[in-house]
N, C-alpha and C positions, 0 to 999 in steps of 0.2 A: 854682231848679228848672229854670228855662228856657235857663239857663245849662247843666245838669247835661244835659241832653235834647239841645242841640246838639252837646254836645261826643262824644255818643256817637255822633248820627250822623255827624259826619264821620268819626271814627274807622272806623266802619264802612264807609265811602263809601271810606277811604283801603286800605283793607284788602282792599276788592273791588279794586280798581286795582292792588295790589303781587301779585297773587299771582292770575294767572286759571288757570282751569282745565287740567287735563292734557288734557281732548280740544280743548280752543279752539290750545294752543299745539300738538298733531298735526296739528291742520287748515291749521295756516298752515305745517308743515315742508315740504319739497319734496324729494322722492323723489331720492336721491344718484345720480348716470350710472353706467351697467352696465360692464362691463369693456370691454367691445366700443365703446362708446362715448368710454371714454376714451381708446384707442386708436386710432380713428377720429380725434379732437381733436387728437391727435400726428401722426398723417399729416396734415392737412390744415395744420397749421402747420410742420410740416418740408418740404413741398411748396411752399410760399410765400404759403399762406391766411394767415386768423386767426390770433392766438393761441390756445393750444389749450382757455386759459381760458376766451377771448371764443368759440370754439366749441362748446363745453360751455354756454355762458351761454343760448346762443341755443335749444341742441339741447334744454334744460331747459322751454323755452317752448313745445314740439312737442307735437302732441295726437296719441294714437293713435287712428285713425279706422277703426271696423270695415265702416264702407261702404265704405273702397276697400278694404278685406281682401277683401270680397264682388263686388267689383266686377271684380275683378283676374285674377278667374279664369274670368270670362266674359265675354270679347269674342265681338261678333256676327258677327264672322267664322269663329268655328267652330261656329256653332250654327243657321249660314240656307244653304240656297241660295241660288243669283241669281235665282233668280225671288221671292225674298222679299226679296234683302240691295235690288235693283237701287229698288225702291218706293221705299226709305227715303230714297237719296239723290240719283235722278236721279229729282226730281218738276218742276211747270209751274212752281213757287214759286220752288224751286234755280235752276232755272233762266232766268227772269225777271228774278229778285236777280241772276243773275252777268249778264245783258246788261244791266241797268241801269250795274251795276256797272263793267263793260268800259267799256261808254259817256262813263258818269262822269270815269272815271281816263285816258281812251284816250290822253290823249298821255303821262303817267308810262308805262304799260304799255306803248305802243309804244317807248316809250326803253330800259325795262329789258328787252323781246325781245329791243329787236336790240343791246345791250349784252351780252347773256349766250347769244343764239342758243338761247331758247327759246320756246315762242310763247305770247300773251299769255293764250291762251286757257288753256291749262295752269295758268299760274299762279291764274289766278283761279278755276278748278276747282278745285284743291287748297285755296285758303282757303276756297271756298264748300262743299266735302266734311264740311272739318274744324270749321269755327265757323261756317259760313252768313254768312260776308262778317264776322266779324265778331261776332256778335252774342252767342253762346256758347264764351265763352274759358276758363270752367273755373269752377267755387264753390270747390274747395276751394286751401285755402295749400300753397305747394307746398311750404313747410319739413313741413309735415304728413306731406303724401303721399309724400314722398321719405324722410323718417324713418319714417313709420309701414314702406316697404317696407324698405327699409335693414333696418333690426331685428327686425321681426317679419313677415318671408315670404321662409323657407327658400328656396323655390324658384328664386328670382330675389334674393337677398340683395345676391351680389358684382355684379350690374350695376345695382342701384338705388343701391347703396353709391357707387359709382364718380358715377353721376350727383348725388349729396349730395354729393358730394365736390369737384365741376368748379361749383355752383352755390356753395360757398364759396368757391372760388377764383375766379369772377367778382364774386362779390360787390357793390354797390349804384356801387362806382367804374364797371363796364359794362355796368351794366341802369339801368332808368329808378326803381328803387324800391329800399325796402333787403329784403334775403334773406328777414326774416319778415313782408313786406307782400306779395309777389308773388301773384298767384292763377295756378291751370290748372285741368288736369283730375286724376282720380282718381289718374294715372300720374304726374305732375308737369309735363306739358308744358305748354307756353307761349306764348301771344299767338293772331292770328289763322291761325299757320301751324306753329302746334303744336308749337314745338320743344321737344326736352329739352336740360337742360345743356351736354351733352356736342358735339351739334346748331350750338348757338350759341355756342359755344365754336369750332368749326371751319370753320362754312360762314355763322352772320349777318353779316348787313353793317351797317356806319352808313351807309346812301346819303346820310342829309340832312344827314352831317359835324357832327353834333351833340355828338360823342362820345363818345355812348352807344350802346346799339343798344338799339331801343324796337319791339317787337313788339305793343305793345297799341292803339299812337298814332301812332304814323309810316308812314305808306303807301308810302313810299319804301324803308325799313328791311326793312316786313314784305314787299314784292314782290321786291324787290333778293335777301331773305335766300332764299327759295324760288327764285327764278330759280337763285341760286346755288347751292344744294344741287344740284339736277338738275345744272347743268354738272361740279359736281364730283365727279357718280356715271356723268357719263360720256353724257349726251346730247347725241345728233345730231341737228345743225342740219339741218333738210328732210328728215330721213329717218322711213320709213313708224314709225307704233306697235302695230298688229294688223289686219289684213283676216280677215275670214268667210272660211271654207274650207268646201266642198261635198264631203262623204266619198264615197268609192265603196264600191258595193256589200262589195264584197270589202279595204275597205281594212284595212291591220294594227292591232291592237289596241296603242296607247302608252298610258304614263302617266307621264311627267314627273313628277323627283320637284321640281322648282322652275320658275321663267318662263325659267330660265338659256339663251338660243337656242342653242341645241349642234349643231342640224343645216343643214346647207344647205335651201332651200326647193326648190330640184332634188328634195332625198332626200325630202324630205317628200310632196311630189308625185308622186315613184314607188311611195311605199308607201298611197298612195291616196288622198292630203288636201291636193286643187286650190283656190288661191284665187281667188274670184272678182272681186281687181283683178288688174294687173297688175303685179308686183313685182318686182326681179330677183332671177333662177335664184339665184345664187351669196349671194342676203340670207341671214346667221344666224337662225335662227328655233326655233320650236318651237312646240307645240299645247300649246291648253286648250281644255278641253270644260267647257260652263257647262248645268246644269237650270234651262232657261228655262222660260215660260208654256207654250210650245205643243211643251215637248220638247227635249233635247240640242241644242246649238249649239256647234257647232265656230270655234274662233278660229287664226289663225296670230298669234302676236307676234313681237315681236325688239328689237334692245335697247332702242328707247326705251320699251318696257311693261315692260320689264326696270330700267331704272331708275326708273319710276314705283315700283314693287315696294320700291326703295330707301329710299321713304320710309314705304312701310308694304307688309310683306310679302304680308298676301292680295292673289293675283290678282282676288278681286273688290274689295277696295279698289282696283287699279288699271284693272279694266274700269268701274271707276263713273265715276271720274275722267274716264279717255276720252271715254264714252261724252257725258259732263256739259260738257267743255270741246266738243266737236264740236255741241252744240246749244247752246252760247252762243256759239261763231263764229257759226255759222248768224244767230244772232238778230239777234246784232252787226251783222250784216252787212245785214240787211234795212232799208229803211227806214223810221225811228221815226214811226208814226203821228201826225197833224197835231191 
């Protein structure tokens, strides 16, 4: 009898084990690549990536995330003025953090100035804008963010596509991590000076000759890789980035459709919008007007807030910038309390 009673449960026992359920074995199947996908996996292994297997293997582990769907469509640059954007990022904190900072690093940062003929101050504006020195480089995986835009947001498809595309063909041979460890932000950018693929593909640098280019860990890398963006968009070494202009009564009514300096500061000044440094006549320029705290403020820029713009299009992303490196000189420059 006890014999009889064993032998049925294992039977039973073997029975559950050969044969599990129709929804246990749905749950563990994995959703086949889209067309677009699979063809995607074919460019990038005809280009000199992956295999288009090992692309697809990877792209299969991709989560779509409807917080950057939501996030993607609302940058703060179209939805503040400067008298709201400027709080956010030129505060006593920002700015503290980048003179300690400066401080800190001053002889890397003097090397990579006068290596790239930018000044030190910029560079560490731009990291402290972007991650606050560091500190916020992104939560999300950027195989994520870059596939969730890639495949599902029409709008921007073929230039998120392209950036999926340049981060396989970098792949973990020269980044510090492999492709589905990396983090950013929502966009897919990276490290402390926010690059996207495409970015670090053309303009990072290996400064500390490691091999790799390490934007998250290397301070060499990450200054080196921003200095060098800017030179490679065309900044001038000692030359002005925006002075205050003082309107006349009567001056003409512009509106620029970009920071692109298209006029002489001569013509600007005859049509009513004097700055109050001293600049030369013949400097390429043009005006932006910002809604400050206490009312309209008139800017002259020229190229180098022109290439600031280069690394992110609003003009008020590059009047924060300015504004944020010019009071970490300042700091820098004071002497550090005893």
């Amino acid at each position: 009898m006890i014999r009889r009673t064993f032998l049925i449960l294992l039977c039973a026992l073997a029975c559950g084990q050969a044969a599990p359920s129709a929804a246990s074995a749905a749950a563990t199947a994995k959703t086949p690549p889209s067309a677009d996908q699979r063809a995607f996996a074919a460019e990038v292994a005809k280009d000199g990536g992956p295999s288009a297997q090992s692309v697809l293997e990877t792209l299969a582990g991709a989560k779509v995330q409807q917080s950057i769907l939501d996030a993607i469509a609302r940058p703060a640059e179209k939805t503040r003025e400067w008298k709201d954007y400027r709080p956010i990022f030129v505060t006593d904190k920002r700015i503290a953090d980048g003179v300690a900072f400066r401080r800190a690093n001053a002889e890397l940062l003097d090397r990579i100035g006068g290596e790239y003929g930018v000044p030190p101050e910029i560079i560490v504006a731009i990291i402290g804008v972007e991650t606050g020195y560091g500190k916020n480089t992104g939560k999300y995986r950027v195989l994520d963010a870059l596939s969730t835009l890639a495949f599902n947001y029409p709008p921007r498809a073929k230039f998120f596509r392209g950036e999926l595309k340049q981060l396989f063909l970098l792949g973990d041979q020269h980044l510090p991590y492999a492709v589905d460890e990396l983090k950013g932000s929502y966009a897919g950018a990276m490290g402390w000076g926010q690059f996207m693929p495409t970015s670090i593909a053309q303009w990072a640098r290996d400064e500390d000759g490691d091999g790799r280019i390490d934007l998250w860990n290397s301070l060499p890398d990450i200054t080196a890789s921003v200095a060098n963006y800017f030179l490679a968009h065309g900044w001038q070494k000692d030359q002005p980035v925006t002075v205050r202009a003082q309107p006349a009564a009567d001056a003409q009514a512009l509106a620029p459709a970009n920071s692109e300096p298209v006029w002489s500061l001569q013509q600007l000044e005859a049509w009513g919008y004097a700055p109050i440094e001293r600049v030369d006549a013949q400097t390429p320029s043009t005006l932006l007007k910002l809604e400050a705290e206490r009312g309209p403020e008139y800017w002259l820029t020229f190229k180098n807030f022109y290439v600031i713009t280069r690394y992110n299009r609003s003009p008020l992303y590059s009047m924060a910038v300015w504004q944020l490196a010019q009071a970490i000189a300042a700091g820098a420059a004071e002497t550090p309390a005893s």
